[in-house]
SEPANU-758708 format. One record per residue (C-alpha): residue number from 0; x, y, z; residue in one letter; chain. Coordinates in Angstrom, 3 decimals. Layout:
% SEPANU-758708
<NUM,<X,Y,Z>,"A","A">;
...
% end
This chain:
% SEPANU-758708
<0,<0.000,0.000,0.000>,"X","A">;
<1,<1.919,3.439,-0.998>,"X","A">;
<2,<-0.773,5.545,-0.636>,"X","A">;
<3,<-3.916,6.587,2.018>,"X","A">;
<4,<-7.074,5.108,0.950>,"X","A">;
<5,<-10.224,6.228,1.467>,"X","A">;
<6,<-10.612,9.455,3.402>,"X","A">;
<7,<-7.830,8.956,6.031>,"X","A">;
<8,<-5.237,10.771,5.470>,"X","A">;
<9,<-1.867,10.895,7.405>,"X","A">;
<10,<0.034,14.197,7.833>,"X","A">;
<11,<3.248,14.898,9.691>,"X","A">;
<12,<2.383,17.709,12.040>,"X","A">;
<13,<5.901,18.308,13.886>,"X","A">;
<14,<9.513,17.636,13.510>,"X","A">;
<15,<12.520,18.283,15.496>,"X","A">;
<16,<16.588,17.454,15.593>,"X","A">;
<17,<19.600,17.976,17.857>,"X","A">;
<18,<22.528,20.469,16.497>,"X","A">;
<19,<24.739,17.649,15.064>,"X","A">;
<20,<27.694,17.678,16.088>,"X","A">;
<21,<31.462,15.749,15.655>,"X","A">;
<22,<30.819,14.388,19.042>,"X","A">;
<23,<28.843,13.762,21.867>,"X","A">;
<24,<31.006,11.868,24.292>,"X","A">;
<25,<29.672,13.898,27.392>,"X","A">;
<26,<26.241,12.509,26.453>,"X","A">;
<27,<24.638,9.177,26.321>,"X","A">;
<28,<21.693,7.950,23.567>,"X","A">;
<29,<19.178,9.213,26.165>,"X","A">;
<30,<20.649,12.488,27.157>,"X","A">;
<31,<21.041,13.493,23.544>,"X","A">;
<32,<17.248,12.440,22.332>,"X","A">;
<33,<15.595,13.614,25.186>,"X","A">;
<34,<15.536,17.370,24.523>,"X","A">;
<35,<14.390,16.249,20.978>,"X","A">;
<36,<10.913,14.327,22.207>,"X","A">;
<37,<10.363,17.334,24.524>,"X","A">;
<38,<10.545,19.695,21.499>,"X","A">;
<39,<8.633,17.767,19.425>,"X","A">;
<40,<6.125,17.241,21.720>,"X","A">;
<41,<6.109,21.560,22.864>,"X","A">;
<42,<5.429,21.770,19.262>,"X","A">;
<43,<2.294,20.195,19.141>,"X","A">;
<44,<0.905,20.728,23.269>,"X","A">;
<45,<0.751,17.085,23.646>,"X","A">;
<46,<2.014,14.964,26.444>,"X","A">;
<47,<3.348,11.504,26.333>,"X","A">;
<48,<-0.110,9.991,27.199>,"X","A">;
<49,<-1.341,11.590,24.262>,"X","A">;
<50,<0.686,9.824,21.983>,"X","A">;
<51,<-1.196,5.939,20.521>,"X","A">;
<52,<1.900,4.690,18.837>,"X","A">;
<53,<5.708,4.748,18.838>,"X","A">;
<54,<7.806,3.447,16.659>,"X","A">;
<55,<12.166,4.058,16.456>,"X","A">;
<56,<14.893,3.237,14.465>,"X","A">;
<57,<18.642,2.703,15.433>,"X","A">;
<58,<21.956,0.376,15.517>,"X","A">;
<59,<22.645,-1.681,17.868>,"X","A">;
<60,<25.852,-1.675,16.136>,"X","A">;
<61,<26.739,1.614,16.508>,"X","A">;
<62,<25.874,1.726,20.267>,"X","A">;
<63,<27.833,-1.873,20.660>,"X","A">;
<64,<24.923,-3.656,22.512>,"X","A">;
<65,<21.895,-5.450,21.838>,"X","A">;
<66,<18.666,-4.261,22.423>,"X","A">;
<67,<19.924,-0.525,22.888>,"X","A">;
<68,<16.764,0.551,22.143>,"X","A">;
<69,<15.269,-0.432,24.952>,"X","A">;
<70,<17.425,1.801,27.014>,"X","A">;
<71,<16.388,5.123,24.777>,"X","A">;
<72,<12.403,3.850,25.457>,"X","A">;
<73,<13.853,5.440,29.021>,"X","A">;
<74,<13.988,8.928,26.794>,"X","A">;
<75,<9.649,8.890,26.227>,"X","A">;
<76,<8.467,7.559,29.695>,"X","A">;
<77,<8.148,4.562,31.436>,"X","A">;
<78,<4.556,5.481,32.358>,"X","A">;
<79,<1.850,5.544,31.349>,"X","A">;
<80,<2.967,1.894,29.206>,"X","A">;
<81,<3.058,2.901,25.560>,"X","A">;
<82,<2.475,0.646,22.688>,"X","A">;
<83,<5.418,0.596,20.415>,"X","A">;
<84,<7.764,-0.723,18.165>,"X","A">;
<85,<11.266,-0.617,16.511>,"X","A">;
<86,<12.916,-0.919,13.221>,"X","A">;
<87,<16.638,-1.554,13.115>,"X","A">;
<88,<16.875,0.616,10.067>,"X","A">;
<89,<16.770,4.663,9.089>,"X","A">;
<90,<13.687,6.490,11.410>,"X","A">;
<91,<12.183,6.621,8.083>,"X","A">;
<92,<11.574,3.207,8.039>,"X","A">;
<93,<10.142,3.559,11.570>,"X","A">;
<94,<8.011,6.319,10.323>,"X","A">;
<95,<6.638,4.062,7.306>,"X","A">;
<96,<5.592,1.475,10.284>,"X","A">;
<97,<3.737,4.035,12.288>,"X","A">;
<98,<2.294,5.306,9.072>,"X","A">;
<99,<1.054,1.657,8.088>,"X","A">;
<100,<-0.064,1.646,12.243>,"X","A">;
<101,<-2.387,5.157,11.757>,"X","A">;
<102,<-3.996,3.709,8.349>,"X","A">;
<103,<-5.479,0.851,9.808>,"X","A">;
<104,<-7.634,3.567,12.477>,"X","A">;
<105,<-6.094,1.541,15.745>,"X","A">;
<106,<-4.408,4.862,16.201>,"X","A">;
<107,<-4.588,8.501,15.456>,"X","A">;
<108,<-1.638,9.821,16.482>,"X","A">;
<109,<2.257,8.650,16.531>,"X","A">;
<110,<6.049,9.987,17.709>,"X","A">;
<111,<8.571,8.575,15.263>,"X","A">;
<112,<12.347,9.063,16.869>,"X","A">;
<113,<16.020,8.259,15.565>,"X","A">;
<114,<19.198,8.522,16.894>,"X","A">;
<115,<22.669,7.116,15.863>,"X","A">;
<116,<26.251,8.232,17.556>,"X","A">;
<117,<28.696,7.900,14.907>,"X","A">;
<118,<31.796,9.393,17.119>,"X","A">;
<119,<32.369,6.363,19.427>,"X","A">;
<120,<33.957,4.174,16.442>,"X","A">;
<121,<35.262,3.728,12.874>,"X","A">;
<122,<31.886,4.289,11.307>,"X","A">;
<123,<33.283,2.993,8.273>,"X","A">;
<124,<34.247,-0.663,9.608>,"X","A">;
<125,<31.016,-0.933,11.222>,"X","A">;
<126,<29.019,-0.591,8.048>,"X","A">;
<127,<30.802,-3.598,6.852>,"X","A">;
<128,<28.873,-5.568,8.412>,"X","A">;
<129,<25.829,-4.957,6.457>,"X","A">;
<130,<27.348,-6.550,3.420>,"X","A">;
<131,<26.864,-9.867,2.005>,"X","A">;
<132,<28.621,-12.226,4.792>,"X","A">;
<133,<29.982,-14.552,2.318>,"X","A">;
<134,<31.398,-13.089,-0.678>,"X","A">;
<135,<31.814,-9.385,0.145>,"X","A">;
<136,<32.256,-8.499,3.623>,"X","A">;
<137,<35.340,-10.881,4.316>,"X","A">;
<138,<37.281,-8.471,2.156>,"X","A">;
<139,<36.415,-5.295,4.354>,"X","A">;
<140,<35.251,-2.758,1.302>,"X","A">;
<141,<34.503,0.343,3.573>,"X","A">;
<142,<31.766,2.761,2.709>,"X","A">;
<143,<33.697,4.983,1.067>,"X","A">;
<144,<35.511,2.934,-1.018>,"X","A">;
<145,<32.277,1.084,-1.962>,"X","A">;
<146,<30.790,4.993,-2.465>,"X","A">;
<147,<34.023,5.149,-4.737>,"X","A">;
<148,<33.395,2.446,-6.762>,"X","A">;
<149,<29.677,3.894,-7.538>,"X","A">;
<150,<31.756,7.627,-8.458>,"X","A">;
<151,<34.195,6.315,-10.988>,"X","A">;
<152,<31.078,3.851,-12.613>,"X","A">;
<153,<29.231,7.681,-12.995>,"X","A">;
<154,<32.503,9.134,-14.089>,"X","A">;
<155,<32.925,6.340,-17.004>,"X","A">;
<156,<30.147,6.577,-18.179>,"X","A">;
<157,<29.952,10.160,-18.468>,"X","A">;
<158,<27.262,11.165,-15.998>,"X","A">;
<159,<29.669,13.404,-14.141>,"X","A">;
<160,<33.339,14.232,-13.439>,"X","A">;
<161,<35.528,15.315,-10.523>,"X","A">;
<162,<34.166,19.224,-11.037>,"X","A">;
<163,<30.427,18.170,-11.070>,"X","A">;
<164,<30.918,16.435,-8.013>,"X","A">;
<165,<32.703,18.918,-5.856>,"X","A">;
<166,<30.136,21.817,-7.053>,"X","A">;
<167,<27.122,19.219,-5.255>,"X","A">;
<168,<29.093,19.533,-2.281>,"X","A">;
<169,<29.426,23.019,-2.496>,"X","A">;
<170,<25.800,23.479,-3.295>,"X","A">;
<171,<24.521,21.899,-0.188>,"X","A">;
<172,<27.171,23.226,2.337>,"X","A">;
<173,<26.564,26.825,1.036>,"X","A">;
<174,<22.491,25.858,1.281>,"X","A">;
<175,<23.125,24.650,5.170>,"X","A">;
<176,<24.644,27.987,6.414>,"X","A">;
<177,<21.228,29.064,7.168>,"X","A">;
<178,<20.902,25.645,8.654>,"X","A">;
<179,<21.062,25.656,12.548>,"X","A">;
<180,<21.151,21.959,13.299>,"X","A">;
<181,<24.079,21.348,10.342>,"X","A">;
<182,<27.431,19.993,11.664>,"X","A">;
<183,<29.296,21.991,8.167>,"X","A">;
<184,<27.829,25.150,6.979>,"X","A">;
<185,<29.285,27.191,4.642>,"X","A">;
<186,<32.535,26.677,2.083>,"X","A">;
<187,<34.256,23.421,2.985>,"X","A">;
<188,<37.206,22.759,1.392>,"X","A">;
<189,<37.339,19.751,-0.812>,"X","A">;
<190,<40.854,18.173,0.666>,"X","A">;
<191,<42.705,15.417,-0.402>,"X","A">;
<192,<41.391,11.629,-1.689>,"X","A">;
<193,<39.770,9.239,0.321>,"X","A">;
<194,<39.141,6.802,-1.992>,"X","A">;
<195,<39.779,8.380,-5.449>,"X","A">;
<196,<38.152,9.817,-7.442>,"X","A">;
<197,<36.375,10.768,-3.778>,"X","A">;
<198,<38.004,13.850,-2.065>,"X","A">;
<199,<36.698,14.406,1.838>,"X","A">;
<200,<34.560,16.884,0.715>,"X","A">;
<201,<32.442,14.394,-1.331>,"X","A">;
<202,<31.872,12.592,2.076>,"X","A">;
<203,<29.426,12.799,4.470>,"X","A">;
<204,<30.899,14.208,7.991>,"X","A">;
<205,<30.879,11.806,10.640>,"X","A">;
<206,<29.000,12.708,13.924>,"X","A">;
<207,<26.053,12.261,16.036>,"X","A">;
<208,<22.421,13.617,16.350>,"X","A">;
<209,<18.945,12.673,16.529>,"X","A">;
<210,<15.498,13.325,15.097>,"X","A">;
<211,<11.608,13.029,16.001>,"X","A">;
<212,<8.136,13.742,14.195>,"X","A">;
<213,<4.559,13.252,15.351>,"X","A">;
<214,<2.415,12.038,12.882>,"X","A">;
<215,<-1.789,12.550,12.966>,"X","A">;
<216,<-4.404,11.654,11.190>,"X","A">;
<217,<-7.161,13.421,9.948>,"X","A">;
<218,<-8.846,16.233,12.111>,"X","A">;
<219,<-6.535,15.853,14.262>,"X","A">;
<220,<-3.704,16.409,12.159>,"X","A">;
<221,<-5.383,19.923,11.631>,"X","A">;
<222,<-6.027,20.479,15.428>,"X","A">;
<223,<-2.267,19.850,16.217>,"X","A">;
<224,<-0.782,21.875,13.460>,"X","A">;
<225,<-1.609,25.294,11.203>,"X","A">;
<226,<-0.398,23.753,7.933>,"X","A">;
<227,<0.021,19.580,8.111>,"X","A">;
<228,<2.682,18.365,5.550>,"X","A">;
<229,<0.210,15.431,4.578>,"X","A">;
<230,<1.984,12.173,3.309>,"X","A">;
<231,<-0.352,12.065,-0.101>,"X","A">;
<232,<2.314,8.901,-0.908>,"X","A">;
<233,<5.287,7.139,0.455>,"X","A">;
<234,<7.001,3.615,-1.011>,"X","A">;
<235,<9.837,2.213,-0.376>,"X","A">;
<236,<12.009,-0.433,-2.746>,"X","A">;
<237,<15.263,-2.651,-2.532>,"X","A">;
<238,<18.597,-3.805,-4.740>,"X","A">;
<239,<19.819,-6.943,-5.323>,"X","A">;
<240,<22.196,-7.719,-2.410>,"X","A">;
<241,<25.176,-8.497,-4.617>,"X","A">;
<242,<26.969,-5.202,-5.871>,"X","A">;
<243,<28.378,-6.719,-8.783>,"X","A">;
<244,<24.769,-7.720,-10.320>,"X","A">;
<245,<23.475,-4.075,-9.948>,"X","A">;
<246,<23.816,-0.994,-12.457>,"X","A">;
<247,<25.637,1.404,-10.149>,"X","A">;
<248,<24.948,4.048,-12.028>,"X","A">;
<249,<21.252,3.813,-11.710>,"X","A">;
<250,<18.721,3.069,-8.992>,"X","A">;
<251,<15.854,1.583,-10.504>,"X","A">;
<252,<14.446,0.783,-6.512>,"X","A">;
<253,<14.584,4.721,-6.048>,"X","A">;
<254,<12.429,5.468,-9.304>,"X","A">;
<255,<9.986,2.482,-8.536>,"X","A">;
<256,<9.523,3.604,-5.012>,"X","A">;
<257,<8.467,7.059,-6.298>,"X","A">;
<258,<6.237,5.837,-9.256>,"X","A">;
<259,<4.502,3.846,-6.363>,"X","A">;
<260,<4.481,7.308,-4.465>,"X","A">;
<261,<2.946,9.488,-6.686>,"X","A">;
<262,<5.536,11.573,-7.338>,"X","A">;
<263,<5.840,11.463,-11.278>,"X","A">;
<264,<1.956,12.600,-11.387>,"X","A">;
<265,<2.947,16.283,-10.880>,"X","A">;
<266,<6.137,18.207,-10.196>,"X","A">;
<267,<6.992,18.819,-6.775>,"X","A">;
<268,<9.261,21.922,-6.054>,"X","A">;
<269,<11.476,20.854,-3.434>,"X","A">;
<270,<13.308,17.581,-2.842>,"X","A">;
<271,<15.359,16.176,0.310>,"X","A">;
<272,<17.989,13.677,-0.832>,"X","A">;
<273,<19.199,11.381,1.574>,"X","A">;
<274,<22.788,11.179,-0.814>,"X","A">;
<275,<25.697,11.077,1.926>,"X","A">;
<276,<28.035,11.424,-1.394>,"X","A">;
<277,<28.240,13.260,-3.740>,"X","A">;
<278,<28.170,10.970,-6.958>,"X","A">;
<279,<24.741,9.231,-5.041>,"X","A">;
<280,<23.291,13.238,-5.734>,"X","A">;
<281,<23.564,12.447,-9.227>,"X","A">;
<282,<21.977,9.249,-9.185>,"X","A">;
<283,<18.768,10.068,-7.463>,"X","A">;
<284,<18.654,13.373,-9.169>,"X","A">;
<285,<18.440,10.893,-12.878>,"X","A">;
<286,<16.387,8.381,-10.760>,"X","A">;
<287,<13.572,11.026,-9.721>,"X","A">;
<288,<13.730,13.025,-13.267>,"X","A">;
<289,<14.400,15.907,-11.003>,"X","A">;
<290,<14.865,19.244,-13.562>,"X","A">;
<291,<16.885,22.467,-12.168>,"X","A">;
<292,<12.897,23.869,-11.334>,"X","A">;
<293,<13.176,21.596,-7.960>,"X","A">;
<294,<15.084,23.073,-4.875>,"X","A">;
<295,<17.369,20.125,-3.756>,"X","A">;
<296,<18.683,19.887,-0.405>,"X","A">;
<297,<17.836,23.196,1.286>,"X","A">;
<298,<18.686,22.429,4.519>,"X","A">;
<299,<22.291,21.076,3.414>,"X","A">;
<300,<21.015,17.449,3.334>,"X","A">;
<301,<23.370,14.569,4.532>,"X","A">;
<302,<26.789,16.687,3.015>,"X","A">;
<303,<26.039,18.930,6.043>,"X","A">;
<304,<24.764,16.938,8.789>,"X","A">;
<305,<24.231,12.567,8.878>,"X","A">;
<306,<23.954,11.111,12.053>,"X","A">;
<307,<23.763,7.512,10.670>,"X","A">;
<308,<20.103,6.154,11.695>,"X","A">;
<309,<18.601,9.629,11.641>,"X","A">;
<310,<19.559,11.661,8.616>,"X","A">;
<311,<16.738,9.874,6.128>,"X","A">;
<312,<13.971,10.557,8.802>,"X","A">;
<313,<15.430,14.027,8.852>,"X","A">;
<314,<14.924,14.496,5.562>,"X","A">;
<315,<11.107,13.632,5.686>,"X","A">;
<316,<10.819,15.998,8.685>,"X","A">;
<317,<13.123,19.047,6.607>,"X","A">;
<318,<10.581,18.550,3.542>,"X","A">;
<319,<7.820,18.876,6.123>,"X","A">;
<320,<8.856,21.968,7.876>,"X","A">;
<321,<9.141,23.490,4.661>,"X","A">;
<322,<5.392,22.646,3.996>,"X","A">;
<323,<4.596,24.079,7.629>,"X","A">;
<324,<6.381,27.357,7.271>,"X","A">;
<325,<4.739,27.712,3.828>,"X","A">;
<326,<8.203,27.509,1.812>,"X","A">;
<327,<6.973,24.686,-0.294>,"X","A">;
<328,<3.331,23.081,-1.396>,"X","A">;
<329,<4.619,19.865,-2.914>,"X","A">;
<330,<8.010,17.951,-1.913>,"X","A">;
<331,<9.665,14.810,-2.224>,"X","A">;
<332,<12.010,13.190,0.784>,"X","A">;
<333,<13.986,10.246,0.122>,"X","A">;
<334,<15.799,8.308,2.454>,"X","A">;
<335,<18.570,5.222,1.621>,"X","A">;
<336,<19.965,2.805,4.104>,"X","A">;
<337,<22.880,-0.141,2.719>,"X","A">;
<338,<26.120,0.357,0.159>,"X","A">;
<339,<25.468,2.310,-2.971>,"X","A">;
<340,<21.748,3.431,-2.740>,"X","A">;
<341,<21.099,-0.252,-1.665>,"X","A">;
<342,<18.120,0.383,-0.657>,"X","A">;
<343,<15.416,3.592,-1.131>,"X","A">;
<344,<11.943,5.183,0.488>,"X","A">;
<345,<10.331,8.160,-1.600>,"X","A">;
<346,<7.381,10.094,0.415>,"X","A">;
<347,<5.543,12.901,-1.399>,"X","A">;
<348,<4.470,15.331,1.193>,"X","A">;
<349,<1.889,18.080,0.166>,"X","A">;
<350,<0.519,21.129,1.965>,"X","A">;
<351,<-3.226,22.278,1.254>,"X","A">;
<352,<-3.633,24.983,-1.112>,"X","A">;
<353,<-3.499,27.947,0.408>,"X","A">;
% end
């Protein structure tokens, strides 16, 4: 089901994220998302007890012990009990769950959370393990040189060069200077190779953060907020597992999801990526027939600011408080979670004509 049917219709009503930063050593998972469900609650006027559904997404890898979640769930309230859920994936996965949860009518409202701390480790050894276990992973391909790999297939082919990619970095950090929350705002310089043909500026920053949004349905959507960024469609798709079968220069799971979504039947005029490289710009920009009409990235996107687990659901709630504030009627968030744009959710968020 990609879309709301019959009358219900599901809206995000408020969104809200740390200031990312390189590190939050002083802090623990629950110290740093606390702040964030008390905002995003303020935002609305509603308590915990309010709230029908609620529904997370985080690593237990990246906070090196199982079930971490559980210790966050100290973060909303241990009373009243809740009903709720978790996705090890993106938030935005945890906000397509509570989105599926508020269709069926067993609940009209839902908080949607993420939080990831990248500091504590080498980021790019722990996303090793999400590769395949038997042919892949035992040779230790890191992120960016697997993000490398996907650059130089764009580059032969012709799709883009070394320029082209350092003016999308550019782009986005010069966009996130108005940005608050972004860990880089402003002119970064491109430095030296990584992984060629990727330069540090093609590369996400590592660091840590979190994210929430409240979702409502209906009436209540309206009640809770002036301007509800309703989610008129939202899909999400998956690549073969083995990088060596897949086009890298493409994402056909990224264009299905938003055909599913509704987002080819009229132009939208803004677009979150979730592209923590550069080259990965180019390929949803191709993927999403996305013209130079479309503001991409306002807020800076993942170039500025991608705490790993939160930075897809952050673009959903970006897109959203664009629709709030009135910057933007129709816009398209995408989120990505695996190597190479493994796998992609498109929502297509409207505002009602004003």
């Amino acid at each position: 089901m990609t879309s709301a049917p019959g009358d219900r219709q599901i809206a995000v009503v408020a969104f809200a994220q740390t200031a990312h930063r390189r590190t939050s050593e002083e802090l623990s998972e629950v110290e740093m998302l606390m702040p964030v469900l008390h905002e995003v609650l303020d935002r609305t006027g509603l308590k915990t007890a309010d709230i029908d559904f609620t529904c997370s997404g985080s690593s237990d890898y990246l906070a090196g012990r199982a079930f971490s979640f559980t210790l966050a769930l100290d973060g909303v309230g241990a009373w009243p009990p809740i009903s709720e859920s978790h996705v090890e994936m993106d938030g935005a996965w945890a906000l397509y769950e509570a989105w599926t949860k508020l269709l069926t009518g067993d609940a009209d409202t839902a908080l949607v959370y993420a939080y990831g701390k990248s500091s504590p480790g080498p980021v790019r050894d722990v996303l090793t393990r999400q590769l395949d276990p038997y042919y892949v992973a035992p040779l230790w391909p890191d992120s960016v040189a697997l993000a490398a790999l996907q650059a130089q297939a764009l580059i032969d082919v012709g799709d883009t060069d070394e320029p082209a990619l350092a003016a999308v970095a550019a782009r986005n950090r010069e966009s996130a200077a108005t940005n608050p929350h972004a860990q880089l705002r402003g002119a970064v310089p491109q430095g030296d190779y990584l992984v060629q043909p990727l330069r540090s500026g093609d590369c996400p920053p590592i660091g840590d953060g979190a994210a929430a949004v409240i979702l409502a349905a209906g009436e209540r959507a309206r009640d809770l907020c002036a301007r509800p960024a309703w989610i008129r469609g939202i899909d999400h798709r998956v690549e073969a597992h083995g990088l060596g079968v897949r086009d890298l220069t493409d994402s056909p799971s990224t264009r299905l999801a938003a055909e599913r979504a509704g987002a080819f039947e009229r132009p939208v005029d803004t677009a979150e990526l979730h592209a923590p490289f550069t080259a990965q710009e180019i390929v949803l920009r191709k993927a999403l027939r996305l013209d130079d009409g479309v503001v991409v990235n306002p807020s800076g996107g993942a170039l500025a600011a991608n705490p790993i687990m939160a930075a897809g659901l952050i673009r959903i709630g970006e897109a959203a408080a664009r629709i709030h504030r009135g910057a933007s009627d129709r816009a398209l968030a995408h989120a990505t979670s695996g190597p190479c744009l493994q796998q992609n959710l498109v929502a297509v968020l409207e505002g009602e004509r004003r």
